[in-house]
N, C-alpha and C positions, 0 to 999 in steps of 0.2 A: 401194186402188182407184186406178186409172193416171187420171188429169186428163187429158180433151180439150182439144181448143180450143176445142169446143163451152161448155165448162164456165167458161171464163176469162171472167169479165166486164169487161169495158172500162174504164169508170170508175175502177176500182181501180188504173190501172196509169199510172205514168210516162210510161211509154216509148210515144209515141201510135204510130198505126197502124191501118189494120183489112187490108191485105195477109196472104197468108197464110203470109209469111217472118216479120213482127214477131207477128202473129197464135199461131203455133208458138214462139218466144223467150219470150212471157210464158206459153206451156202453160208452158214447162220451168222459169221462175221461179216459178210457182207452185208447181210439185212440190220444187225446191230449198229453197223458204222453209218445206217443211214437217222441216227437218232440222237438224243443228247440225254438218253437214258443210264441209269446207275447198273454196272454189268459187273455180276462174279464170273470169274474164270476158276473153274476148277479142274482138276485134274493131279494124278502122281507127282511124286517130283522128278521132272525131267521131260515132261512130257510138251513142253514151249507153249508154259502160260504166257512169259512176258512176250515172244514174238504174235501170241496171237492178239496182245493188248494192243501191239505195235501196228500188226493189219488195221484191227479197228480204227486206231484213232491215221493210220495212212490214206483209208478209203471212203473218212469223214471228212466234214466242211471245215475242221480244225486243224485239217492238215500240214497246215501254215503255220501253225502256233506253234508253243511247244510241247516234248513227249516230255516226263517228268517221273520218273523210277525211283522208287520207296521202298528199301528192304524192311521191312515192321518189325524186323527181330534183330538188326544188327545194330539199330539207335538203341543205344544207354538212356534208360527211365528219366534220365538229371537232366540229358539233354532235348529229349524230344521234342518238347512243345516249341523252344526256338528255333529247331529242326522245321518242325511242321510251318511254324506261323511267323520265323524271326523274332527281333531282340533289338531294343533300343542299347544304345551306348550306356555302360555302366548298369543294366536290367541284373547282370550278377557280375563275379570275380571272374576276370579274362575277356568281357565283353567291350573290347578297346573302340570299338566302333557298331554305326548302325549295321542292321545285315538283314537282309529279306530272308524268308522263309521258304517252303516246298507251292505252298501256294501260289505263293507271289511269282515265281519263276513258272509256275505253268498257267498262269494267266492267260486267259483265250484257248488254252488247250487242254492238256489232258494228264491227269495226275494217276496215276497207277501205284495204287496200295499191293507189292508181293508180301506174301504172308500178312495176309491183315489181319488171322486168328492171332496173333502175335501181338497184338496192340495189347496195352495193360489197361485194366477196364476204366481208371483215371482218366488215359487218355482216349479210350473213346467215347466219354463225356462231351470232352472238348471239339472232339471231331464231329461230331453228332451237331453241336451246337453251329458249327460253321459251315456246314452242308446246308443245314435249316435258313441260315439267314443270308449265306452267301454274303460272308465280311469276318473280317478275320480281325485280331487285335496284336501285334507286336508286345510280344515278353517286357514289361516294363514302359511299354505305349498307353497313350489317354485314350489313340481317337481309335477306332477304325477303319478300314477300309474296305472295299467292296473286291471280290475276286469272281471271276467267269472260268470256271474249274468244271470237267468232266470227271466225274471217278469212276476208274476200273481198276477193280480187286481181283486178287488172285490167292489161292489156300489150296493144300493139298488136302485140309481137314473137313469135314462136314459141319457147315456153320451152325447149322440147324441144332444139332448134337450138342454144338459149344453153348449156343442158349440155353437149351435144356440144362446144362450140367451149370448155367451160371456162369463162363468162362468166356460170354459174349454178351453183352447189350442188346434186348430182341428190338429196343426203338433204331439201332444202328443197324442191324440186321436186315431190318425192313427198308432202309433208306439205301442201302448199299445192293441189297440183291433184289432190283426190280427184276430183272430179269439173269440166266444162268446158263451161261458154255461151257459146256463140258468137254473135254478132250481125250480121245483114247488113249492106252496106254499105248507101248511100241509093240507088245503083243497081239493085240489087236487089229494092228497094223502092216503083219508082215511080210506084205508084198511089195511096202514102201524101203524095206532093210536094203534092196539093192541099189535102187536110184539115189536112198540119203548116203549111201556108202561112196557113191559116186560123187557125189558131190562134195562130202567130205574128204575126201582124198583130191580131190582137185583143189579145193582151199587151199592145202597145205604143201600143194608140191613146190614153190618157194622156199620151204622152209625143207622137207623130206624129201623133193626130188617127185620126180615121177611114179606113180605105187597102182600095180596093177593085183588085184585078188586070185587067188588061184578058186576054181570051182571047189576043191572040198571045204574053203575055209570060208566060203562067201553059203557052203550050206551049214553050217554049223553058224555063224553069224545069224542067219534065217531062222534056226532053231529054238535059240537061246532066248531065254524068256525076258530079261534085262528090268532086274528091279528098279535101276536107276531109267530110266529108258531112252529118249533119244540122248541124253546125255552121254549116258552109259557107255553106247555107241559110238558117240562120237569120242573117248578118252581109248577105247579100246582099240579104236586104228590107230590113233595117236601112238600108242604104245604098240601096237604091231610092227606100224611105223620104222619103230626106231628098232629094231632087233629084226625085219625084212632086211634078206639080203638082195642083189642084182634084181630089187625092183617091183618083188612079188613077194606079196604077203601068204605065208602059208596057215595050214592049220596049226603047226608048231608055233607059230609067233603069237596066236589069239592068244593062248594061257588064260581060256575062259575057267572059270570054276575054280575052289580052294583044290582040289586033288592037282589039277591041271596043271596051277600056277607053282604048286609047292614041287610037282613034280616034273617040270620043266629044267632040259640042260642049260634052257639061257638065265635061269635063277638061283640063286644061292638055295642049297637044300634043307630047309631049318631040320631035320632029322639028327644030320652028322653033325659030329661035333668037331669036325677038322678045321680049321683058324685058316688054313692059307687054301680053302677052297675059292677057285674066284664068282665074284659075284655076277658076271655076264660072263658067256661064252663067246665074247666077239670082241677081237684084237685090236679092231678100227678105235675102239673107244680109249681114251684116256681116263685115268684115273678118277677124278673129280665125274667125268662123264657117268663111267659106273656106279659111282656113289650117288648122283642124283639119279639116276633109271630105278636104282636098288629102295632109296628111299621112296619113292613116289610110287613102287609096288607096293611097298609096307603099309603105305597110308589108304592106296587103292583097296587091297585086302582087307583091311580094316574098315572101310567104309564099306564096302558090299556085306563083310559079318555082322555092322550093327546097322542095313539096312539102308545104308545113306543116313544116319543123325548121327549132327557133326558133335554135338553135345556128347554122347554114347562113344563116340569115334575118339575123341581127345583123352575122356576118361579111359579106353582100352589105352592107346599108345603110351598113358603117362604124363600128356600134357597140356597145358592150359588149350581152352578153347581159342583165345584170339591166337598162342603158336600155332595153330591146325591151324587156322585160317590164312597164316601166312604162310605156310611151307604151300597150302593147297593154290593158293594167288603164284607164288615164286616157281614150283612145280609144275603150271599149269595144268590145275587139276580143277575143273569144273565145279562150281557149288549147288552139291544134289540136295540139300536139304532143303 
C-alpha cells in the first residue's frame, strides 16, 4: 500500500521540515526504508544527504545493525581497498595487525558511499565485483568472506553525466542506482528556514546561551538563497551567534553576502590599510577569541566565492587541502563539499 504524506510522521525523521518539498522526500524515504534495494541520494551539498541515508536505514529491518559512513573522496588512492575490504597482517609496510574493513563493520546493515562520483574507477572495479557476489577478500587474504551490506549513495553530481563522460563505471551505475531521492535545495524550502532556525539555535544554547531572532533578520534569513544550504544555515547562526549581543540576533550580526560581511563594523575592513584596526567590535572577546572569529570568516568567505569546493577554497587561501580541512574541523566549520 503506497505511503502518503499524510502517513509520514514527523518526529521520526532527521531531515526537519514540514514544506511540502521535505514533506514528499521523507514520503519516499519511508517507502525506500521498507526494501533492501541499492538507493542514490542526490541532491546540492548541504542539502542532508547523509541524515536522509540515516532515516532510511532507522525506519528499516536493519535498524539494529550498523550505520557505516564513507567519505569517497577523503580515502587516499594507496589506502582504499583496506579501507573498503581490510588487510591481513603484513598485506603492506605498517600493517602490524589483522583489521576489518568498511564492509565487515556494517554487516547486517547499511553502508553509505557520500561522494561516490569520487571513487577512482580502479576502485570501482573492485566494488562492483563485491556487490555482485556479496564476499569480500582481505588485502593480502586467501579466502573470502560473505558480508549482508545495504548500499546507499550519495553525489551532488549527475551519475548519469559521469558515465557519459567515462568518469563512472555504467555496470556500477546500474547496481548502485536502482532507485533515486532527490532532495530539495534550501531554496526550495523556504518556509522550513524558520522552524530549522529554531531548532538550531536550541542545539546550541549550551554552548551560546539562549538566542532569540529579531523579525528583520529572521526575513533576510528567509530571503537568502544559500548555495551551501542547510549547512549554510546552520554556520550562519553559529556565527550570528557569537557577535549577538543580550540574546538576540539582529540583521547586523548575519553579514550575509561579500559586500555585507566586508562592510560590517564587527569585521576587520580589508579596504584600509590601518594595522591596529580591531578585528571584532566586541570587548567581551579576548584576544585568541578574535583571531579564531576573524579566521573562520576568512575561510567562510572563501568558501561561499569558490562555491563550497574545498579544493578551489585551499588554493584561494594559499594552502594545502588536508590544512583547510583542519582549520574547518578545529573552527567548526561544516564540510559543504
Amino acid at each position: 500500500m503506497p505511503v502518503s504524506v499524510a502517513d509520514v510522521a514527523y518526529p521520526e525523521f532527521s531531515l526537519l521540515g514540514q514544506s511540502s518539498a521535505i514533506r514528499e522526500a521523507r514520503a519516499h524515504i519511508a517507502r525506500l526504508a521498507k526494501s533492501s534495494v541499492s538507493v542514490v541520494i542526490y541532491g546540492e551539498s548541504g542539502t542532508g544527504k547523509e541524515l536522509a541515508a540515516r532515516d532510511i536505514h532507522a525506519l528499516s529491518a536493519r535498524s539494529q545493525h550498523p550505520f557505516i559512513t564513507v567519505n569517497c573522496g577523503a580515502i587516499p588512492d594507496n589506502l582504499m581497498e583496506s579501507e573498503f575490504f581490510g588487510a591481513r597482517r603484513g598485506a603492506f609496510t605498517g600493517a602490524v595487525e589483522d583489521r576489518s574493513g568498511f564492509f565487515h563493520a556494517a554487516h547486517g546493515g547499511t553502508l553509505f558511499l557520500d561522494e561516490v562520483a569520487e571513487l577512482p574507477v580502479a576502485m570501482q572495479v573492485k566494488l562492483l565485483r563485491v556487490i555482485q557476489e556479496g564476499k569480500v577478500r582481505k588485502l593480502g587474504g586467501a579466502r573470502e568472506e560473505a558480508v549482508d551490506v545495504r548500499i546507499l549513495s550519495a553525489t551532488h553530481r549527475n551519475l548519469a553525466h559521469e558515465v557519459q563522460n567515462n568518469h563512472f563505471r555504467q555496470d556500477l551505475y546500474y547496481r548502485l542506482n536502482v532507485i533515486e531521492l532527490r532532495l530539495p535545495p534550501l531554496r526550495e524550502r523556504r518556509d522550513d528556514i524558520p522552524l530549522l532556525c529554531e531548532t538550531f539555535l536550541r542545539r546550541q544554547e549550551s554552548v551560546m546561551g539562549k538566542m532569540k531572532i529579531s523579525p528583520d533578520a529572521l526575513a533576510i534569513l528567509v530571503a537568502h538563497d544559500y548555495p551551501g544550504n542547510v549547512r549554510e544555515l546552520q554556520n550562519v547562526l553559529e556565527r550570528a551567534s557569537a557577535f549577538a549581543t543580550q540574546g538576540q540576533i539582529n540583521a547586523d550580526d548575519l553579514m550575509l553576502g561579500p559586500s555585507t560581511w566586508l562592510g560590517s563594523s564587527k569585521c576587520i575592513n580589508h579596504a584600509s590599510s590601518a594595522m591596529d584596526e580591531p578585528i571584532v567590535d566586541d570587548k567581551l572577546l579576548s584576544l585568541p577569541e578574535k583571531v579564531r572569529v576573524f579566521e573562520r570568516e576568512i575561510i567562510l568567505q572563501a568558501l561561499r566565492e569558490s562555491r563550497y569546493k574545498q579544493t578551489r577554497t585551499a588554493h584561494v587561501l594559499g594552502i594545502s587541502l588536508r590544512q583547510l580541512r583542519y582549520r574547518m574541523q578545529r573552527l567548526h566549520i561544516h564540510d559543504f563539499d
